[in-house]
C-alpha positions in Angstrom: -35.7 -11.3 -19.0 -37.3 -10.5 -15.5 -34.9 -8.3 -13.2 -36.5 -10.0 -10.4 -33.7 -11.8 -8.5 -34.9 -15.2 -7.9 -34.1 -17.3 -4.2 -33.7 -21.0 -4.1 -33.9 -21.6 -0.2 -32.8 -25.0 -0.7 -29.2 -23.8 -1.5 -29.3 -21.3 0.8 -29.6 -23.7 3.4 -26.9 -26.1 2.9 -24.7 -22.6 2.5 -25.8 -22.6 5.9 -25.3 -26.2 7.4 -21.6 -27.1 8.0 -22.9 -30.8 8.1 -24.1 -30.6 4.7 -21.7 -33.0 1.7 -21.8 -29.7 -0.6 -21.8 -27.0 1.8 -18.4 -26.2 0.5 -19.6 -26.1 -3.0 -22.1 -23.2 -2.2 -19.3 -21.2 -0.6 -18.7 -17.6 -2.4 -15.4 -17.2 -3.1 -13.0 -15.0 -1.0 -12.0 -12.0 -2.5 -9.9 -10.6 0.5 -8.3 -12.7 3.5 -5.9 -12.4 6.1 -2.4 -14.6 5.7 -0.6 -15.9 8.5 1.4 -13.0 8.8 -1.0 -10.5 9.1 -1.2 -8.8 5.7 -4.4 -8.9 3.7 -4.7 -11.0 0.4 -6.7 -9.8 -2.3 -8.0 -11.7 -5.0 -7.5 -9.9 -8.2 -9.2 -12.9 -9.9 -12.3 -13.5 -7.6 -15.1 -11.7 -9.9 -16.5 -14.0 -13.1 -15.5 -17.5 -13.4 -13.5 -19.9 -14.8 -15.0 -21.3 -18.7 -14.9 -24.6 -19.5 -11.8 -24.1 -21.9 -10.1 -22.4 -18.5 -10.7 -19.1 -19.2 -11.6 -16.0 -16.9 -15.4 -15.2 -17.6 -17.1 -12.1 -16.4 -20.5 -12.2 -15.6 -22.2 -9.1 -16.4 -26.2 -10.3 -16.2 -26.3 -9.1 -12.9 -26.6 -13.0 -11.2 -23.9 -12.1 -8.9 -25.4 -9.1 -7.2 -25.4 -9.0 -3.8 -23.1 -11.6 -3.2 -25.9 -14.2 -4.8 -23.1 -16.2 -6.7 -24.5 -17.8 -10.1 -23.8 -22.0 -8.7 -23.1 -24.6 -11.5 -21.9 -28.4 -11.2 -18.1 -28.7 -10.7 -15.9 -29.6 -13.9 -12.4 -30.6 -14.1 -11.3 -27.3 -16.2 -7.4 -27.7 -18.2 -5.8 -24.9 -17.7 -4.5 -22.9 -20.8 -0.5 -23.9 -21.2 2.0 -21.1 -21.0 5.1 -21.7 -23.2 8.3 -19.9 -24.1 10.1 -21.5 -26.8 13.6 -19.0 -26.8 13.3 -17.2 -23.6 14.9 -13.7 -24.0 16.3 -14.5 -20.4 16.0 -16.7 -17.0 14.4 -16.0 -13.5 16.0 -18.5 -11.7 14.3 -19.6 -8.3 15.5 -22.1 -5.4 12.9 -23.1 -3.6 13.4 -24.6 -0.4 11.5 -27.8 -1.0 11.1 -28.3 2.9 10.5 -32.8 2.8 10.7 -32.5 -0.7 7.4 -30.6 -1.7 7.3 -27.2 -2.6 5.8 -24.8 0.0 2.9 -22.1 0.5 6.4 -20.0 0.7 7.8 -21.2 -2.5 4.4 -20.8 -4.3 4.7 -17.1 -3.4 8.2 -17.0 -4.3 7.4 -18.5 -8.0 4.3 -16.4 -8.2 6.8 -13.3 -8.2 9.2 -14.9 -10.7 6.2 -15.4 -13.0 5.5 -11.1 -12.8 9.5 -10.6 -13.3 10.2 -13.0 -16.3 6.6 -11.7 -18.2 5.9 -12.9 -21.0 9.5 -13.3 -22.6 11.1 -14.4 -19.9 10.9 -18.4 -18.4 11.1 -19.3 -14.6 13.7 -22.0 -14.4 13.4 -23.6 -10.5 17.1 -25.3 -9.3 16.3 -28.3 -7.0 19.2 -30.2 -4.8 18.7 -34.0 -5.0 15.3 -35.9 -5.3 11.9 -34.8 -4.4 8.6 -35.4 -4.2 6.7 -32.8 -5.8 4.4 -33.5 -9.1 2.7 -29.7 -9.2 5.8 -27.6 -10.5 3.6 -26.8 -13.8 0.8 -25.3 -12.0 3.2 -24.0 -9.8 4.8 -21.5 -12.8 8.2 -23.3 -13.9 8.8 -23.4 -17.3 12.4 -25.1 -17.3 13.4 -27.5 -14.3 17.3 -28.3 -13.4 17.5 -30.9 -10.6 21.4 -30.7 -9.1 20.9 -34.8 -7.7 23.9 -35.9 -5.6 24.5 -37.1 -2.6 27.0 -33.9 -1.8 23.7 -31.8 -1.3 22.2 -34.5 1.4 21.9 -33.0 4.6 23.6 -29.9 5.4 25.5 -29.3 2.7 25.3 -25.0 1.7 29.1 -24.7 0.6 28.6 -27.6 -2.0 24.9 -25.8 -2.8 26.6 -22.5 -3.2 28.9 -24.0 -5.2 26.1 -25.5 -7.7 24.7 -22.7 -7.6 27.6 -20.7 -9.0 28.0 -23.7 -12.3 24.2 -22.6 -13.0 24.8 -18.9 -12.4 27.9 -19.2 -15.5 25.5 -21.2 -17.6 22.7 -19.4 -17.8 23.6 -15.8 -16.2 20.2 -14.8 -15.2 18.1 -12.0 -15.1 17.5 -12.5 -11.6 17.8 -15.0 -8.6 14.9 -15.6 -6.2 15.5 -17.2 -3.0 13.3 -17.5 -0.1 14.2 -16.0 3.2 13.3 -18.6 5.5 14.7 -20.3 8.2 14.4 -23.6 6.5 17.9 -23.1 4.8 16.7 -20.4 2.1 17.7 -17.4 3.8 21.3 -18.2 4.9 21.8 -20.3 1.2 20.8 -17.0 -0.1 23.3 -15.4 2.1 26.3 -17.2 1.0 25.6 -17.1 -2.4 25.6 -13.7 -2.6 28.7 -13.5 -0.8 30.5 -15.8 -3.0 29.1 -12.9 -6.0 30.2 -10.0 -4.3 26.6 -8.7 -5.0 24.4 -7.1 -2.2 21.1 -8.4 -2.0 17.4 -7.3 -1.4 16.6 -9.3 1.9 13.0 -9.6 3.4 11.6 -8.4 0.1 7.7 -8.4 0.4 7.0 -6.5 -2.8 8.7 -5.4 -6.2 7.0 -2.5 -8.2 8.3 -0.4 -11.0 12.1 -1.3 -10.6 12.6 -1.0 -7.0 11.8 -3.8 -4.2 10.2 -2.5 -0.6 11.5 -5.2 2.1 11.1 -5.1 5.9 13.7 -3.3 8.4 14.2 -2.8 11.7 12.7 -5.5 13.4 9.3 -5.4 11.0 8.8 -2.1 11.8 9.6 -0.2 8.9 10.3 -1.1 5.3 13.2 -0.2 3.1 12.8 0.9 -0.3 15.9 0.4 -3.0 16.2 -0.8 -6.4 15.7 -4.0 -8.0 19.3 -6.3 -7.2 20.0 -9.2 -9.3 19.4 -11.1 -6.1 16.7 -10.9 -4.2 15.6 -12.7 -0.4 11.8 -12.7 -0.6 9.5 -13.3 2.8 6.4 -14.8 2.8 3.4 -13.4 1.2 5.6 -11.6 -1.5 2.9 -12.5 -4.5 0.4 -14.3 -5.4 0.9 -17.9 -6.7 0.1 -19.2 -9.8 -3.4 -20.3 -10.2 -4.6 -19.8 -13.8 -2.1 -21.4 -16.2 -0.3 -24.1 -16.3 3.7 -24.9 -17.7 6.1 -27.3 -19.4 8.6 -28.0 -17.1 11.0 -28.9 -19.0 14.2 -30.5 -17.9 17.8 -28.7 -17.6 21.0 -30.0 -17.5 24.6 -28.1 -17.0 26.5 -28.3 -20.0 29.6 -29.4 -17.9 29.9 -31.8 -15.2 30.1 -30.5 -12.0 33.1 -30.2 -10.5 33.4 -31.2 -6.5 34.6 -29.5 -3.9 35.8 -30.0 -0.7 33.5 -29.5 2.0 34.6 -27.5 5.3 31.6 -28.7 6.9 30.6 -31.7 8.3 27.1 -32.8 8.4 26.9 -35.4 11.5 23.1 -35.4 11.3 20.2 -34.2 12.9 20.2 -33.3 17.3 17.8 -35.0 19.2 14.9 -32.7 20.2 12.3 -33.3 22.5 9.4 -32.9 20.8 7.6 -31.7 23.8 9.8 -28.8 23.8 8.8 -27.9 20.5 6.3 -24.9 20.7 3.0 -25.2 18.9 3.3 -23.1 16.2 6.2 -23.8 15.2 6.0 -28.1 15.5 5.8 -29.8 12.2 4.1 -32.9 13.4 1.6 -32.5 15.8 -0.7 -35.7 16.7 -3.6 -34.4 18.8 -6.0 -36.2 20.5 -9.8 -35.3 21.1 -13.2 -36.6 23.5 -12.6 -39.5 21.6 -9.1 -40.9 22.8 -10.4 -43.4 25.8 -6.2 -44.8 26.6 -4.5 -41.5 26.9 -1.2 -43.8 28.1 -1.6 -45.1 24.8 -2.1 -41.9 23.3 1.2 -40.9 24.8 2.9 -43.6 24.0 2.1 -43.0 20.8 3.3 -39.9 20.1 6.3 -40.6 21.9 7.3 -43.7 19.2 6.4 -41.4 16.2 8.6 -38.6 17.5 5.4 -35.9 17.0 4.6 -33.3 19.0 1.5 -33.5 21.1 -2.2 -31.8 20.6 -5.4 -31.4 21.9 -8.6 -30.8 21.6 -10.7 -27.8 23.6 -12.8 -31.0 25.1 -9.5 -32.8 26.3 -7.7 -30.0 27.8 -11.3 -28.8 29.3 -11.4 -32.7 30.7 -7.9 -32.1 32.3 -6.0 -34.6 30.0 -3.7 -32.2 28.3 -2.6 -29.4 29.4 -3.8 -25.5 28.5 -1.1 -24.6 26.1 -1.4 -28.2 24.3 -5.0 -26.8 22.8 -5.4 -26.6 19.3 -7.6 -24.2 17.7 -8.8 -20.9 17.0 -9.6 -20.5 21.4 -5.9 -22.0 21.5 -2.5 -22.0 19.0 -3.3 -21.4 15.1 -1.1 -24.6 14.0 1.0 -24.9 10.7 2.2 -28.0 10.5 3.0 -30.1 7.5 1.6 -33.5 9.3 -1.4 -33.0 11.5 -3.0 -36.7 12.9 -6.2 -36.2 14.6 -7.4 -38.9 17.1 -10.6 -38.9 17.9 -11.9 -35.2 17.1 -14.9 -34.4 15.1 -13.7 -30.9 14.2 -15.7 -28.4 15.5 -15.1 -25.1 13.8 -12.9 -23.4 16.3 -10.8 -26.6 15.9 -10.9 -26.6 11.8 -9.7 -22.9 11.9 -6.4 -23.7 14.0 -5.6 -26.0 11.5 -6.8 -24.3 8.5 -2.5 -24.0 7.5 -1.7 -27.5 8.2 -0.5 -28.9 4.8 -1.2 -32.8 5.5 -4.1 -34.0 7.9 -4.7 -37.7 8.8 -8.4 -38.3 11.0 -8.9 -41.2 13.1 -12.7 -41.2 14.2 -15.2 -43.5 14.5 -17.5 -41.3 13.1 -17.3 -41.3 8.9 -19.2 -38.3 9.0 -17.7 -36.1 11.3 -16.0 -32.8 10.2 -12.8 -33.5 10.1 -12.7 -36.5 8.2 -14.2 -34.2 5.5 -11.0 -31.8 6.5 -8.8 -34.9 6.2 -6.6 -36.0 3.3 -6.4 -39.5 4.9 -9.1 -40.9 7.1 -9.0 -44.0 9.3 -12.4 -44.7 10.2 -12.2 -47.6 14.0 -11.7 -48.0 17.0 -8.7 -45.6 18.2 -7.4 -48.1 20.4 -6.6 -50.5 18.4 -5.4 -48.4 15.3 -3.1 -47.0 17.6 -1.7 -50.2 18.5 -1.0 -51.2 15.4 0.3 -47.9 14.6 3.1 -48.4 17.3 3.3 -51.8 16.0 4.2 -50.8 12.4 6.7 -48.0 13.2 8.6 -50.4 15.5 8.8 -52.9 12.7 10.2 -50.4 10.0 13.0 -49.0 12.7 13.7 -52.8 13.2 13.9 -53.4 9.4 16.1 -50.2 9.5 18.3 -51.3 11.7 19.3 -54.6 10.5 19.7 -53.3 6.5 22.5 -50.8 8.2 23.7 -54.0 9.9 
């Protein structure tokens, strides 16, 4: 065999064109990368490939040498199935499940649990009433409990606490793992240790030979102490679980669980204007582009979906939105779990900004624009009208609303 390392320019030009259907496909993998909070990611796993029975292959014939990745067709690949049959013991995790999903925050969170519980161990995830998620075995969760009720709607961490408490008498695990987030997971985590009388690691970004490292003084420094029962993880804390998947199976308590009477009231969610709502931290953003020709409509839009309001680099540099509106990597890096897109054909700039957005929704004219390659639903007409009927459907569904409460 010749030693000569051979060039196809044909692939190295669609590595180069954007435009190109299976530009992405040529793409080398990322072994390092920056997270949204700063810290570098390395990829443990990106030399060799994955086999078509969903094993890690090394590739020692020297075809990835100089970054020159070896390119095959895509196959679906079935990843190899983890199972513990007796578990010596239980990692228990309670993920925050922000709209019912689990997050990039909970994937870390269950990518740590997977390192604590090893291979004796299982990772059982406790869930409050129904969601939405269909990925908890490539997530890492061997055993699944699901506390359903509608005591946990809404604000509800007294009643949570005191779920939490029937599980921790069942199963008395190894270790809890909540995430410390302001989406509920940090103060749940809180109050549960409070109602243990335990003290627990907060801010935890790292757990090595015993002892956890979490942040201190505003960020700036890190506190070292050994490993608690309960533990407050941030964001970043592992890596998820990519490379096996698990069974999932369901838990129940052995015991009905008993109710108790709340001190708090939940009376619903407060009004915010979602103007108000800064960038990077909105949720829903709907962001227009050179496309959007009725910026009244536009507005009006936004206005009956409840969403915070985007831009472009083109619409704010046309005077249509203002400066701090602008999306993208020359405006605010975006993270948020809906992001519509009228009329923007995602230039890269753009594409970066959004890059953390979990759910993106195009609406272009254009079916071969960027970001309806970006999206994961595409509407391809006239804004105007799609608009339109846009406002026309959400009315309909409040009036529906409205007259089933009647």
């Amino acid at each position: 065999m010749s030693d000569i390392i051979r060039r196809d320019p044909r692939a190295e030009w669609i590595a180069r064109n954007r435009l190109h259907p299976l530009h992405a496909a040529m793409q080398p993998a990322l072994h390092s990368w920056m997270g949204p909070n700063g810290v570098i990611r390395k990829s443990l796993h990106g030399v060799g490939f994955i086999g078509p029975n969903g094993l890690k292959r090394i590739d020692r014939s020297g075809a990835q040498q100089g970054g020159a990745v070896k390119r095959t067709a895509a196959v679906e690949v079935q990843l190899p199935l983890h199972q513990v049959t007796a578990p010596a013991f239980y990692i228990n995790v309670v993920p925050d499940m922000v709209g019912g999903r689990l997050s990039s925050h909970d994937r870390d969170l269950l990518g740590l649990a997977r390192q604590l519980a090893g291979s004796d161990g299982a990772v059982l995830a406790v869930v409050f009433g129904e969601h939405k998620e269909s990925a908890f075995a490539t997530a890492g969760v061997d055993r699944l409990l699901v506390l359903d009720g509608h005591e946990f709607d809404g604000y509800s961490p007294e009643q949570r606490v005191h779920g939490l408490r029937a599980v921790d008498n069942q199963y008395n695990p190894r270790h809890w793992l909540l995430p410390d987030s302001r989406s509920g997971g940090g103060e749940l985590g809180r109050r549960f240790a409070a109602s243990l009388k335990e003290r627990p690691a907060t801010r935890v970004w790292q757990i090595k030979d015993g002892a956890c490292i979490g942040r201190a003084g505003a960020g700036q420094e890190d506190l070292a102490r050994p490993l608690p029962r309960l533990i407050l993880a941030a964001a970043e804390c592992a890596d998820p679980v990519s490379e096996t998947r698990h069974e999932v199976l369901p838990m129940e308590l052995s015991t009905p669980l008993a109710r108790s009477l709340p001190r708090i009231e939940d009376l619903g969610a407060v009004a915010v204007d979602p103007a108000a709502i800064p960038m990077a931290e909105a949720e829903f953003i709907f962001s227009g582009g050179n496309g959007v020709k009725d910026w009244a409509l536009f507005h009006q839009t936004a206005a009956a979906l409840g969403a915070t309001e985007g831009a472009s680099r083109v619409a704010v540099d046309d005077g249509f939105m203002a400066r701090d509106r602008q999306v993208g990597a020359s405006g605010t890096w975006v993270t948020a779990r809906v992001y519509v897109a009228v009329g923007i054909s995602g230039a890269i700039q753009h594409l970066q900004g959004i890059g953390a957005c979990d759910k993106v929704v195009a609406i272009n004219l254009d079916p071969g624009c960027d970001m309806i390659k970006r999206a994961d639903l595409s509407v391809i007409g006239e804004s105007a009208a799609i608009l339109q009927a846009l406002i026309a459907a959400v009315e309909a569904y409040r009036n529906g609303a409205k007259r089933d409460a009647a």
